[in-house]
C-alpha positions in Angstrom: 1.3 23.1 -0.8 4.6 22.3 0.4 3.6 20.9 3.5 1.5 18.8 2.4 3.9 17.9 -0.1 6.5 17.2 2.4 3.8 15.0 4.7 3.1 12.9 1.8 6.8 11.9 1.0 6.7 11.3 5.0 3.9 8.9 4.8 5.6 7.4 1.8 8.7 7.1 3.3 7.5 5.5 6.6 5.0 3.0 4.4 7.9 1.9 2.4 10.1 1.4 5.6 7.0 -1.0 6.5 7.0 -2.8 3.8 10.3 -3.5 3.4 10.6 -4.9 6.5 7.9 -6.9 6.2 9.2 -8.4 3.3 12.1 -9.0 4.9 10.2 -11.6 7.0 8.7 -12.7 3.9 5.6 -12.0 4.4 5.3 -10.4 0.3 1.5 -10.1 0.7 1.4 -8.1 4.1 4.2 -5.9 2.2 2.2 -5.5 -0.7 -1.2 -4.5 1.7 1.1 -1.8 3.3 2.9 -0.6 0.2 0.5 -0.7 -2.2 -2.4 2.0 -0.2 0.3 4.3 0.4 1.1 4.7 -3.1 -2.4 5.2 -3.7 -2.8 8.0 -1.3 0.1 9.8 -2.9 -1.6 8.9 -6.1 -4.6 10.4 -5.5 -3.7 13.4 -3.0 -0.8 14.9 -4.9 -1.2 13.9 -8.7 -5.3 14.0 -8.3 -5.9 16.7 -6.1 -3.2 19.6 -6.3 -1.7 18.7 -10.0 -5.1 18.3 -11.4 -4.4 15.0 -13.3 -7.7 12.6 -13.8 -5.3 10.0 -14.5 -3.0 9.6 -11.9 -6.0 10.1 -9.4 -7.5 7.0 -11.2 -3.9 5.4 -10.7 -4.2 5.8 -6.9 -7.8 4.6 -7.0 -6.4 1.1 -8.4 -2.9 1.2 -6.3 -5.9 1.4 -2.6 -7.8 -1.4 -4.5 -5.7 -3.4 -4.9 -3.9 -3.2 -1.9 -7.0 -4.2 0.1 -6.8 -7.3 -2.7 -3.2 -8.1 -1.1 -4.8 -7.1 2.1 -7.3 -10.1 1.9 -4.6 -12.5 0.0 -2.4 -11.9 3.3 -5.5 -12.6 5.9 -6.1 -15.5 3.7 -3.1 -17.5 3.4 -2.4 -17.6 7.2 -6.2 -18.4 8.2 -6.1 -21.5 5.4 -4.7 -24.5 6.8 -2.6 -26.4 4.5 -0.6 -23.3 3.6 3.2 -22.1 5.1 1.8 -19.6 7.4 -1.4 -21.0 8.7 -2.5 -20.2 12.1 -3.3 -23.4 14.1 
């Protein structure tokens, strides 16, 4: 249990390093795609799975959901031209 208590804070730790940096650039949508499925997994794994909680299993569900939503925002605004990122 502690181990895989201790590789989830890991994973957190690193995502949120990722994000942070990637907001950093600006880029809020990429940082919201990496940020937000890690919080999910933690979510689900640790508050679904070994506390037994239906809710904050649920939680994570909607944190990996809508991180693929900011996922897709992200891959949208720099393939749309006429945006600040677009790819030309």
């Amino acid at each position: 249990m502690w181990m895989a208590t201790a590789a989830m804070i890991l994973v957190f730790v690193l995502g949120l390093a990722s994000a942070i940096g990637k907001a950093r650039q600006g880029q809020w949508w990429t940082a919201g795609a990496v940020l937000l499925p890690v919080l999910g997994m933690v979510g689900i794994l640790l508050g679904g799975v070994a506390w037994q909680s239906t809710s904050l299993f649920w939680l994570g569900c909607l944190f990996v959901v809508a991180g693929f939503g900011a996922e897709a925002m992200a891959y949208w605004r720099t393939r749309t031209p006429g945006t600040d990122k677009a790819v030309r």
